[in-house]
matplotlib code that plots the C-alpha trace (Angstrom):
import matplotlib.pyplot as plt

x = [65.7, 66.2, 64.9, 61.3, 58.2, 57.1, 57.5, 55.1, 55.5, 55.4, 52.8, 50.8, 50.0, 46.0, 44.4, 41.9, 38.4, 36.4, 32.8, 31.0, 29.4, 31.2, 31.7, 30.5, 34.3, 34.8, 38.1, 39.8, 39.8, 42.4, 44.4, 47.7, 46.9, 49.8, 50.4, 51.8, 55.1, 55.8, 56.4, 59.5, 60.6, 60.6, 62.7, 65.8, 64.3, 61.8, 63.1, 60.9, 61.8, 60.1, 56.9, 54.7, 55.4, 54.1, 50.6, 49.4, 46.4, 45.7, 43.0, 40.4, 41.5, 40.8, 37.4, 36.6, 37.9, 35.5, 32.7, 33.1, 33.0, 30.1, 28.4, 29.3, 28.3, 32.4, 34.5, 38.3, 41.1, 42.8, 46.7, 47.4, 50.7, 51.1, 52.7, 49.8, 46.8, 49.1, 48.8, 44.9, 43.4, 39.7, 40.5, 41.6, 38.2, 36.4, 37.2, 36.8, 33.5, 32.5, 32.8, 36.7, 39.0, 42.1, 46.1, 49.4, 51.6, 54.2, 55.1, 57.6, 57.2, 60.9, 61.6, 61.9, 65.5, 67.0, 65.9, 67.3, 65.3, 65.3, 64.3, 61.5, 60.9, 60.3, 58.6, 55.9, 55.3, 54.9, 52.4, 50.4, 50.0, 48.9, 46.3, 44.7, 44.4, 42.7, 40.7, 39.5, 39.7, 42.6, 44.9, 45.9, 47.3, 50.5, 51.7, 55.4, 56.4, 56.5, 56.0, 59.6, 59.4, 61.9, 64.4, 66.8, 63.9, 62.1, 63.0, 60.9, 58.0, 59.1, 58.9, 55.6, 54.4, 56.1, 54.8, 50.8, 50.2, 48.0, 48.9, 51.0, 50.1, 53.8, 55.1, 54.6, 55.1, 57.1, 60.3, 60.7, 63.5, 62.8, 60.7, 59.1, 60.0, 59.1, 58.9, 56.8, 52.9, 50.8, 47.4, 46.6, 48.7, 50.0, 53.7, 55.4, 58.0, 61.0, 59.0, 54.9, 53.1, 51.5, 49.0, 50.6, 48.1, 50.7, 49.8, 48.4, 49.6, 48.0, 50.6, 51.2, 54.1, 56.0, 56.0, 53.6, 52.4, 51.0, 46.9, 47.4, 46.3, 48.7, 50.8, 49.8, 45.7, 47.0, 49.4, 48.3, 44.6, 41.8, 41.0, 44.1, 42.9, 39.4, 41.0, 43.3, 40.9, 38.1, 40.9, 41.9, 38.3, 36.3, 39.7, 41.5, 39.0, 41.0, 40.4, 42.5, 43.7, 43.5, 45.2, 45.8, 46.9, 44.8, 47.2, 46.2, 43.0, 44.6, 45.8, 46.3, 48.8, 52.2, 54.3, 58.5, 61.4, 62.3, 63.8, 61.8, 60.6, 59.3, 57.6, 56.3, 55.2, 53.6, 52.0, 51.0, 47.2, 46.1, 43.4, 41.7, 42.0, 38.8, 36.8, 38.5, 37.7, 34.2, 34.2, 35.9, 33.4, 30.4, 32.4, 33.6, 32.4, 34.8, 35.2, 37.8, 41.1, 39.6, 36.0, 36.7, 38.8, 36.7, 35.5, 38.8, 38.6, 42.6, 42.9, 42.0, 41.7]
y = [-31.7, -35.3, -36.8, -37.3, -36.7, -32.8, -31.3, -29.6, -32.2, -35.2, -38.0, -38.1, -34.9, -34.4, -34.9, -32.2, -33.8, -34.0, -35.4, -34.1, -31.2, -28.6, -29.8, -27.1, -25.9, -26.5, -24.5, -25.7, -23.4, -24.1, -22.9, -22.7, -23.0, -21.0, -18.0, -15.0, -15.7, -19.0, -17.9, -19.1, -15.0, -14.9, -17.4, -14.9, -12.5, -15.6, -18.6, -21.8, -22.3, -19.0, -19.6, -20.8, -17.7, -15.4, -13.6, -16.4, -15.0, -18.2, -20.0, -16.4, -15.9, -19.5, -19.0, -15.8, -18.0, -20.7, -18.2, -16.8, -20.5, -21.3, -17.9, -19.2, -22.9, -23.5, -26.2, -25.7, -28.1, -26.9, -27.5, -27.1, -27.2, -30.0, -27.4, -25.9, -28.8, -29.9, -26.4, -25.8, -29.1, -27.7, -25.9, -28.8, -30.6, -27.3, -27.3, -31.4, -31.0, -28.6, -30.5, -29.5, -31.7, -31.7, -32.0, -31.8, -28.8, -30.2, -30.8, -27.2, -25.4, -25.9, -25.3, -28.9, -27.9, -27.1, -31.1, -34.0, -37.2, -38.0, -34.7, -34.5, -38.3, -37.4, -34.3, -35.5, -38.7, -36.8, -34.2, -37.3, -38.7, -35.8, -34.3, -37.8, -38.5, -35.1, -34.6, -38.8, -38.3, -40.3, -37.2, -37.8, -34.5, -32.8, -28.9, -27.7, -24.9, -22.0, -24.5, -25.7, -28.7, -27.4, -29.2, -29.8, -31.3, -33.7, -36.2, -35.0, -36.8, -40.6, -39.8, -39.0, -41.8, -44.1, -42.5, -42.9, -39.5, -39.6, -36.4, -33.2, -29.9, -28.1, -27.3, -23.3, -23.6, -19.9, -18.3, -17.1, -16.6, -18.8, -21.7, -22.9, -25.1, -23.0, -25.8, -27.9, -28.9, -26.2, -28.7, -31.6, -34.7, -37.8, -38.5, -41.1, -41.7, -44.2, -45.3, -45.0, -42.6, -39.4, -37.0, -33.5, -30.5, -27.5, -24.0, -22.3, -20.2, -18.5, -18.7, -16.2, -15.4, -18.7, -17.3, -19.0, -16.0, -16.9, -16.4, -19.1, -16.7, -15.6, -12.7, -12.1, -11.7, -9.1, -7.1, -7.3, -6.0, -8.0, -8.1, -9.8, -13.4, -12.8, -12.4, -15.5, -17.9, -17.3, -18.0, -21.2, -22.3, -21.3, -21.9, -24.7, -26.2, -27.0, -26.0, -23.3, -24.2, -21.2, -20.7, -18.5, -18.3, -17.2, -14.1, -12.4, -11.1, -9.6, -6.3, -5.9, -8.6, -7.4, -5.9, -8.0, -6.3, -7.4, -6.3, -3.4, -6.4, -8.7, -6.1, -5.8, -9.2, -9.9, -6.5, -5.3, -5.6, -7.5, -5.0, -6.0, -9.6, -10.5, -8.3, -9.5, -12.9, -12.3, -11.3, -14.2, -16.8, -14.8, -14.9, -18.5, -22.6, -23.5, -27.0, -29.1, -30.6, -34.2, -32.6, -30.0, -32.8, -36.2, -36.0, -37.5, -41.3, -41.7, -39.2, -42.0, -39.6]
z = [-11.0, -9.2, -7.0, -7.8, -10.6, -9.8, -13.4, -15.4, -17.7, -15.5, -17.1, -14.2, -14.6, -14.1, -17.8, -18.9, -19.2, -22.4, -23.7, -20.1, -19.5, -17.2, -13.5, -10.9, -9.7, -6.0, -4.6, -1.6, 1.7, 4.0, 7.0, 8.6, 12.4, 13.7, 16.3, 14.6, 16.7, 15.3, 11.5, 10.0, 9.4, 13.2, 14.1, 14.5, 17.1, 18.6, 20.2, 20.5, 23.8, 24.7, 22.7, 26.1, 27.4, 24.8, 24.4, 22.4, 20.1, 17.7, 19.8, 18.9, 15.6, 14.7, 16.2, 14.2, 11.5, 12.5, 12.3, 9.4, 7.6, 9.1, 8.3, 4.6, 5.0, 4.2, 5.4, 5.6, 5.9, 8.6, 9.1, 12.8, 14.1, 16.8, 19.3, 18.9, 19.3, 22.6, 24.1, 23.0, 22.2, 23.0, 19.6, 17.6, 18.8, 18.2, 14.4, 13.9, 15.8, 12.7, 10.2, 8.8, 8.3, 10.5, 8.4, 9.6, 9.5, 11.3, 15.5, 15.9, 12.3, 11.6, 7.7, 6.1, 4.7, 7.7, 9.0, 8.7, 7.5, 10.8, 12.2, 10.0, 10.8, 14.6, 14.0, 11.4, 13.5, 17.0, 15.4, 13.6, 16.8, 18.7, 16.6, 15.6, 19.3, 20.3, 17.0, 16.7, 13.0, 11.1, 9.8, 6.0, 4.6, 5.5, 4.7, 5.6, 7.3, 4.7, 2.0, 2.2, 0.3, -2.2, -4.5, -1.6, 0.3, -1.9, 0.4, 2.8, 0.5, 1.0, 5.1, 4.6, 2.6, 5.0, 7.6, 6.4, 5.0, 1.8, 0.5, 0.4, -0.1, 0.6, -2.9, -4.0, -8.3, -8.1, -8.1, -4.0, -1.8, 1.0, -1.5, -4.2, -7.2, -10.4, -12.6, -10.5, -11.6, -11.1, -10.3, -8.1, -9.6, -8.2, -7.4, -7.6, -5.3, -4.6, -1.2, -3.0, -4.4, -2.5, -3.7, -3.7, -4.0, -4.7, -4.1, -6.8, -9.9, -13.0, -16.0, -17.7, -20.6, -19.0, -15.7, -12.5, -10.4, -7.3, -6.5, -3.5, -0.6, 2.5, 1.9, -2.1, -0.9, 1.8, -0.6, -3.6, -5.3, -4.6, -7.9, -8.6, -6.4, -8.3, -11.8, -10.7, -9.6, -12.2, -14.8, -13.2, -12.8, -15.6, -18.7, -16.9, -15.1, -12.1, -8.6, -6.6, -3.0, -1.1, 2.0, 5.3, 8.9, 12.1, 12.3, 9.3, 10.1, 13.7, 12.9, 16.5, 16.8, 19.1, 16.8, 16.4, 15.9, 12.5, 9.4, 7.0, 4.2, 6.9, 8.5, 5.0, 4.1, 7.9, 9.3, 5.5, 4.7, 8.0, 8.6, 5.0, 4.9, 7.1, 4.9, 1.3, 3.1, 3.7, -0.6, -1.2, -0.2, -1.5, -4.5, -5.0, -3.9, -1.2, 0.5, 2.3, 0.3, 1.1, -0.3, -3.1, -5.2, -4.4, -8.1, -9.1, -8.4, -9.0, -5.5, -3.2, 0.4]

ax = plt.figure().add_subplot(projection="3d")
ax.plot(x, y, z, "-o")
ax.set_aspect("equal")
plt.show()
């Protein structure tokens, strides 16, 4: 792979603690602020130019969101598109005003290998700008589109240190047809990069016979057995000791979202399970310590957020 430090074996790598008694784990909790019109599987039968003139359902479901985390005491990084904080800032200042902490997820939700340096450039600069002006809190932490900071895209990490971002949380450590870099560090590690060094926080992965297999949220806590995110994060917590970063979007806990004409498996992987992911939420934070990105890993001086 070239390009930059993302292997498993890379030295900065986070280094298992010893001589201390166990740390309380504290998972992170985040979310993608997009309308269910703007994910990338769309983009074939939904035009950006037509996205002010849909039934735009994100500002509630980020509220229900926003209740249910305070119901549980949780905060939440929240990514929000910049689209989105333009067209609904009272949201953006609605979810600062609580306590989470507002990150990046980019201006128009355009996957990162399909941009330019330049593009990206534009795009991550415009949305910076707009949500630190509405939300009044400097924004640090980026997440792309669909987590498509892949080996084609690594590049996409010296923009964002040169661009003031203090982390990344945009690379998936799986085998998927539209991401992910397998071989990639499966915990919260510093990169070092031609332009700096950036925290990335990747999405997370239980190993098991060589293979990562994804516990991160989304799609995989719709579709597959509860059980299977509870099995997943206990491991990670309690025999590596590391924290998960779960995450969602606003859309999956509205099963009565307009229905797109798309093809049989993204049908699959965006209407399946929506109308059990509010509930399997609700277990999920009785179940585990959630906190903010910038919160959930402050007990690691090196990740200076």
């Amino acid at each position: 792979m070239n390009g930059g430090c993302v292997s498993e074996k890379c030295e900065h790598a986070p280094r298992k603690m010893s001589g201390a008694a166990p740390r309380e784990i504290v998972n992170a909790m985040t979310v993608d602020v997009e309308d269910y019109f703007q994910v990338s599987a769309f983009d074939r039968v939904v035009s950006r130019a037509s996205w002010g003139e849909r039934d735009s359902r994100v500002v509630a479901n980020t509220r229900r969101l926003l209740e249910l985390f305070a119901r549980f005491d949780v905060r939440a990084t929240f990514f929000v598109l910049g689209w989105t904080a333009a067209h609904a800032p009272e949201l953006v200042r609605q979810i600062a005003g609580a306590g989470h902490e507002i990150a990046c997820h980019s201006y128009h939700h355009q996957l990162l290998y399909t941009l330019t340096p330049k593009q990206f450039r534009e795009d991550i600069r415009e949305a910076k700008c707009t949500l630190e002006q509405i939300a009044g809190q400097v924004v640090v932490g980026f997440r792309a589109p669909s987590y498509s900071v892949t080996p084609s895209s690594l590049w996409a990490l010296d923009v964002l240190i040169e661009e003031g971002y203090a982390y990344d949380a945009s690379i998936f450590p799986v085998h998927h047809d539209r991401y992910g870099i397998p071989d990639a560090a499966r915990h919260p590690h510093v990169l070092t990069r031609p332009s700096g060094a950036l925290l990335e926080i990747p999405a997370s992965t239980v190993r098991l016979g060589g293979v990562n297999l994804p516990i991160a949220g989304g799609g995989y806590f719709r579709l597959l057995p509860y059980a299977w995110t509870r099995w997943g994060i206990r491991r990670v917590n309690r025999l590596e000791r590391e924290p998960v970063v779960f995450y969602l979007h606003p859309w999956e806990i509205d099963p009565e979202q307009p229905r797109l004409p798309v093809g049989v498996q993204t049908r699959l992987r965006h209407y399946g399970g929506l109308s059990r992911t509010a509930g399997r939420l609700g277990r999920l934070l009785r179940d585990f310590k959630f906190d903010s990105i910038s919160s959930a890993l402050s007990f690691r001086p090196s990740f200076n957020l």
